[in-house]
SEVEX-981853 format. One record per residue: x, y, z of N, C-alpha, C in turn. Coordinates in steps of 0.1 Angstrom, whole numbers, padded with zeros to 4 digits, always signed. Example, Ala and Ser with C-alpha at 12.3 -4.5 7.8 and 13.67 -1.06 7.14 Angstrom:
+0132-0057+0078+0123-0045+0078+0132-0033+0078
+0128-0022+0071+0137-0011+0071+0129+0000+0079
***
This chain:
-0079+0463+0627-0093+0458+0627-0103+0467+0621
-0105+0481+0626-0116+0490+0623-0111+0495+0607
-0094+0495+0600-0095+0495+0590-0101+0485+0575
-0095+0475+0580-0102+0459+0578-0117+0460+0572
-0124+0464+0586-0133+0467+0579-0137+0473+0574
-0136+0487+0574-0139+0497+0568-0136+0494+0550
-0128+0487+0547-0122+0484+0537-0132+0473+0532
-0141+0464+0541-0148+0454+0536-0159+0459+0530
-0165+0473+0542-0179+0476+0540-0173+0484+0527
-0161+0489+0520-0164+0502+0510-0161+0489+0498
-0154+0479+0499-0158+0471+0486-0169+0463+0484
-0178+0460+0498-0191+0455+0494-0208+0469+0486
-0199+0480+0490-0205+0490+0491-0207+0489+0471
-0193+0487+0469-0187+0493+0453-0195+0481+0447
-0194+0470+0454-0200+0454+0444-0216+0461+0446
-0221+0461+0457-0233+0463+0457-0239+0475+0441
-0232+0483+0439-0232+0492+0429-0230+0489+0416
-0219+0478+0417-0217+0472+0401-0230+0466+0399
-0233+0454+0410-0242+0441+0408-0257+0452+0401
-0258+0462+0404-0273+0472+0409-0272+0478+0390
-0263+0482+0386-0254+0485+0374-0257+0476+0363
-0257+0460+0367-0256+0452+0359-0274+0442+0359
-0280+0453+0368-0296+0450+0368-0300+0438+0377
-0296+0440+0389-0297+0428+0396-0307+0435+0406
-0315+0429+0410-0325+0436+0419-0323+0437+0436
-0324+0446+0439-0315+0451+0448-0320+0442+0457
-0329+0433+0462-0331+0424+0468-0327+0408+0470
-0320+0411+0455-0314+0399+0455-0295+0399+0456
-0299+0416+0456-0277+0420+0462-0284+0413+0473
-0292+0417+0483-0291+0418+0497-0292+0405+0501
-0301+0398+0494-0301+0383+0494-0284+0378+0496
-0279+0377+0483-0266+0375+0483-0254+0376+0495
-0255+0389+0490-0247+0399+0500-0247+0392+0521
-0261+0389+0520-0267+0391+0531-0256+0367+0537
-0258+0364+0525-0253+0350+0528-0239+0349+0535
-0234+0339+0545-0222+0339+0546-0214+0333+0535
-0205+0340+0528-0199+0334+0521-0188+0353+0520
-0178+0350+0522-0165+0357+0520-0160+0360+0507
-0159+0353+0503-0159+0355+0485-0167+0363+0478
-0162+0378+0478-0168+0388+0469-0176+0384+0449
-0164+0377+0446-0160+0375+0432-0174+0365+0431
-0175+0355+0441-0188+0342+0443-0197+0350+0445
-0197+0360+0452-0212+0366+0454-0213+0373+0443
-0207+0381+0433-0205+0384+0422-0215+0376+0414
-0211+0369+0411-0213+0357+0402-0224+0347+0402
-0228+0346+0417-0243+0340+0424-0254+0351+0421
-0251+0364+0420-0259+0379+0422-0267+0373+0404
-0255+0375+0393-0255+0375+0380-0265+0364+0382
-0261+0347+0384-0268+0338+0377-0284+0338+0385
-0287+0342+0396-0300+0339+0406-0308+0353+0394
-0298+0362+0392-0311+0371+0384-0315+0368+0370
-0306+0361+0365-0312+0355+0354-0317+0343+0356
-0320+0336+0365-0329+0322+0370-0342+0332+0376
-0341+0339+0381-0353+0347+0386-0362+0354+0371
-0352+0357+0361-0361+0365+0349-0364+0354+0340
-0360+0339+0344-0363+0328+0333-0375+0323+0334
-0385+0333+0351-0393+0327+0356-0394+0315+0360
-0401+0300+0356-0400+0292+0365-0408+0293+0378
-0406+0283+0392-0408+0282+0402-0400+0289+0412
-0389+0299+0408-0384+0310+0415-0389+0316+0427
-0399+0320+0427-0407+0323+0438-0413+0315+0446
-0416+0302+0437-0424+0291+0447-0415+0284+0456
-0404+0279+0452-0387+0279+0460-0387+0290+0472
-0388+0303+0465-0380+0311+0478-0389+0308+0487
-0403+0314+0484-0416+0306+0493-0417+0296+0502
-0412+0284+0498-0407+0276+0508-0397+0276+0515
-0382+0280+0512-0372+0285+0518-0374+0293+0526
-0380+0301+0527-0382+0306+0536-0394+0306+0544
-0401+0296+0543-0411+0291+0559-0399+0281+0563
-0387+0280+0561-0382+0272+0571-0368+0280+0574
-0363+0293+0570-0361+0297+0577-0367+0305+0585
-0377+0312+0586-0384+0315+0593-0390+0309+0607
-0385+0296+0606-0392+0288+0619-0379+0285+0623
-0364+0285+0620-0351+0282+0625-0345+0288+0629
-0345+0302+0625-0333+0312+0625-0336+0315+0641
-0343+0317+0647-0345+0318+0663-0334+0304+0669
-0346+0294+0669-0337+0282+0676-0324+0281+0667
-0318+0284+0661-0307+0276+0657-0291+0290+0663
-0302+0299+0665-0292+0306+0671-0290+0306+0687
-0297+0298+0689-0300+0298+0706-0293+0284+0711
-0294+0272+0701-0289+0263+0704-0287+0254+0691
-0274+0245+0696-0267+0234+0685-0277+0225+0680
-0279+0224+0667-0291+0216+0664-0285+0203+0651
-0289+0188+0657-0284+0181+0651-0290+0171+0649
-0297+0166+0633-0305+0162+0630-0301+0146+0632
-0311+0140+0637-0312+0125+0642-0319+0113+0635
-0312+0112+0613-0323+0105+0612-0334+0094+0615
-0322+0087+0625-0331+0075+0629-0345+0079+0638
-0352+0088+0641-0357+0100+0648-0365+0104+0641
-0367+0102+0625-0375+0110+0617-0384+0102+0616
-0398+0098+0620-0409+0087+0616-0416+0092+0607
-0423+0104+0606-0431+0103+0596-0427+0110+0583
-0435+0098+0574-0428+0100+0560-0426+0116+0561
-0435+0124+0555-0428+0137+0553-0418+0143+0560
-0410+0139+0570-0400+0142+0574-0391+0133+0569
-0395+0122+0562-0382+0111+0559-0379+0117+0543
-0391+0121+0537-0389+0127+0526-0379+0136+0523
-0381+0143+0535-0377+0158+0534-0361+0154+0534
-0356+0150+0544-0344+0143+0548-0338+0139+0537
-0346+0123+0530-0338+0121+0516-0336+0132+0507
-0344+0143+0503-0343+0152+0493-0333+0161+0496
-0329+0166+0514-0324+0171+0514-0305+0170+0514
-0303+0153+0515-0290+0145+0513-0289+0145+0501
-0300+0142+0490-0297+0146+0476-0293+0155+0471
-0299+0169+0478-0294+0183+0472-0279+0186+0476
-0278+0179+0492-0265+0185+0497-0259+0177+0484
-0258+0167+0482-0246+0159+0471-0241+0169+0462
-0255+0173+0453-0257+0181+0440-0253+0194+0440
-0259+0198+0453-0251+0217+0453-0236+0215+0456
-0234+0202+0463-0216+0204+0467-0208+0207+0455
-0216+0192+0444-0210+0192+0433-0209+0202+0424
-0224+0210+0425-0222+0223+0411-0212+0234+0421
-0210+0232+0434-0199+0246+0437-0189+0240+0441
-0183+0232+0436-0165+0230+0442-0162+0229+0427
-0149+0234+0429-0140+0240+0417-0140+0251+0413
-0132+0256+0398-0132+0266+0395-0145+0270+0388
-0150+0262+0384-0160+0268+0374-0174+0260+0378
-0179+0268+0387-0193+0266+0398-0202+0267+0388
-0212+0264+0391-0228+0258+0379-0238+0264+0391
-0238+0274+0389-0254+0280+0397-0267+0271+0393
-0268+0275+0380-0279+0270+0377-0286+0253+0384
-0272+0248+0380-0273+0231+0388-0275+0233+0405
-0266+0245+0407-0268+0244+0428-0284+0247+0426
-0290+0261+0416-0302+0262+0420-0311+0253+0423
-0311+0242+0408-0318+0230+0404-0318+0219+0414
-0307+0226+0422-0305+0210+0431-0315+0216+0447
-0316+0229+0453-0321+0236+0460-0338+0234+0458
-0342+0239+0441-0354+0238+0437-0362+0223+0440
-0351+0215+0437-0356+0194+0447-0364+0200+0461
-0358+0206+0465-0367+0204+0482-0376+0216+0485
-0384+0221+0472-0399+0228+0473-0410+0217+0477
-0412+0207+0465-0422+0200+0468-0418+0191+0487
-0410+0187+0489-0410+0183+0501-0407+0189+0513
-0406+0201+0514-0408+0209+0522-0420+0214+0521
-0424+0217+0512-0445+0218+0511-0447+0205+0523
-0447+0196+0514-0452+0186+0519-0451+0183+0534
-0438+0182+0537-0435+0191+0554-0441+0196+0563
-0446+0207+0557-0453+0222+0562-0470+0213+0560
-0472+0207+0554-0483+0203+0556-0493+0191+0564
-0482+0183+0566-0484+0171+0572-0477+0173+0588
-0468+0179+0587-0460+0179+0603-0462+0189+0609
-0465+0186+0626-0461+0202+0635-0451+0198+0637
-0443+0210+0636-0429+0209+0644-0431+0214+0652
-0437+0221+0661-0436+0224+0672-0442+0215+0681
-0437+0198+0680-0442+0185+0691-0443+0192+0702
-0446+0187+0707-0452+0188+0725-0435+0182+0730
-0434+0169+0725-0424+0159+0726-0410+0171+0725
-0398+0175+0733-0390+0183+0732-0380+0177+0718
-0374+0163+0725-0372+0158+0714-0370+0155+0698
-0390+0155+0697-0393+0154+0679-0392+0169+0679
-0393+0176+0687-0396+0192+0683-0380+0196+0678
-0374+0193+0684-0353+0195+0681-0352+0189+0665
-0354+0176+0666-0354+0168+0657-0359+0173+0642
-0369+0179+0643-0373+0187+0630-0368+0202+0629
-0370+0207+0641-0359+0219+0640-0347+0220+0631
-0342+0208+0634-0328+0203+0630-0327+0201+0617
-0340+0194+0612-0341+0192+0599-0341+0205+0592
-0348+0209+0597-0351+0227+0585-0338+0237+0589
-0333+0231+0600-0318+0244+0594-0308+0237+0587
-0311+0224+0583-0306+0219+0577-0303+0227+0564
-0319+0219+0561-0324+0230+0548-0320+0246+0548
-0321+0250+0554-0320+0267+0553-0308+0267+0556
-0294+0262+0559-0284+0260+0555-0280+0262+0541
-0285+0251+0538-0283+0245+0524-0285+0256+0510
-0295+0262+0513-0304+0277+0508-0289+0286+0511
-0285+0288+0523-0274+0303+0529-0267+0300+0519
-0262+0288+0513-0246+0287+0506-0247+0297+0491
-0261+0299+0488-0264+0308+0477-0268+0319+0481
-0280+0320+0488-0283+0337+0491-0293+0335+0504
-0295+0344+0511-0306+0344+0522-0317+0347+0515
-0327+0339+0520-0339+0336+0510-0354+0349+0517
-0346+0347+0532-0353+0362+0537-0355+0372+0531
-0342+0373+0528-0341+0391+0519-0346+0394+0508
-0356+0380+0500-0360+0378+0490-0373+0385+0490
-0379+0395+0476-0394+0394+0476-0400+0386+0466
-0410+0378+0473-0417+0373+0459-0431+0381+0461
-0433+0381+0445-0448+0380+0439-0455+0381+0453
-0467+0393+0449-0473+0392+0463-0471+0398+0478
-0456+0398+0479-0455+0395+0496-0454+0413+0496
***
């Protein structure tokens, strides 16, 4: 076991060094790095295409921005308890929004990462869908209802989303512009 790992941390150690080599900003190794995902060669390869989606500019930052006001409000409760979103439960539009956009993305990121030959750019594109409605989210809803309930219920929603975000990189570990 203690060699195991030792052997994990000195090949994450050596990627961390290539990815750093290959001009990847050390926030977006850790990003990466920091995601559950096992697959060295995928984190490899997510490291590469998110730094060239980050230097093509775009809404890169306005994405992580929102990605992370919802992990930021989940990563607590979702570690504390099983959270499972209830759409029939969702009433107000911006939560039904969010919901559709975010069954869209799950379709479209499944689709650009199964197989041999994954399409970052499309998982990004499909991720980048649920900025505007997660704004939108953040602006029209508390989630912190009074109601325990709707308060679970959107919980649920946004670790949805910040799920959906982990299968590429932790959006925490990200800096944007600014911060």
């Amino acid at each position: 076991q203690v060699a195991a790992a030792q052997i994990a941390e000195f090949i994450a150690a050596r990627l961390e060094t290539e990815l750093d080599t290959r001009g990847v900003p050390y926030d977006l190794i850790r990003a990466v790095l920091g995601a559950p995902c096992p697959d060295l060669l995928d984190a490899y390869d997510r490291a590469l295409a998110l730094r060239d989606l980050r230097a093509a500019g775009g809404d890169f930052d306005a994405v992580i921005t929102a990605a992370t006001r919802t992990a930021n409000i989940v990563r607590g409760p979702k570690t504390e308890t099983d959270l499972t979103v209830d759409p029939d439960a969702l009433a107000d539009p911006a939560e039904r929004a969010l919901w559709a956009a975010w069954q869209e993305a799950r379709e479209e990121l499944t689709a650009a990462l199964t197989g041999d030959e994954r399409d970052y750019e499309a998982a990004w594109r499909a991720l980048g869908g649920l900025r505007e409605p997660i704004d939108r989210f953040f602006e029209g809803v508390l989630v912190m209802a009074e109601d325990e309930s709707v308060r679970r219920n959107r919980l649920a929603l946004l670790a949805a989303v910040n799920d959906l975000f982990l299968r590429l990189l932790d959006v925490q570990q990200v800096v944007t512009e600014g911060a």
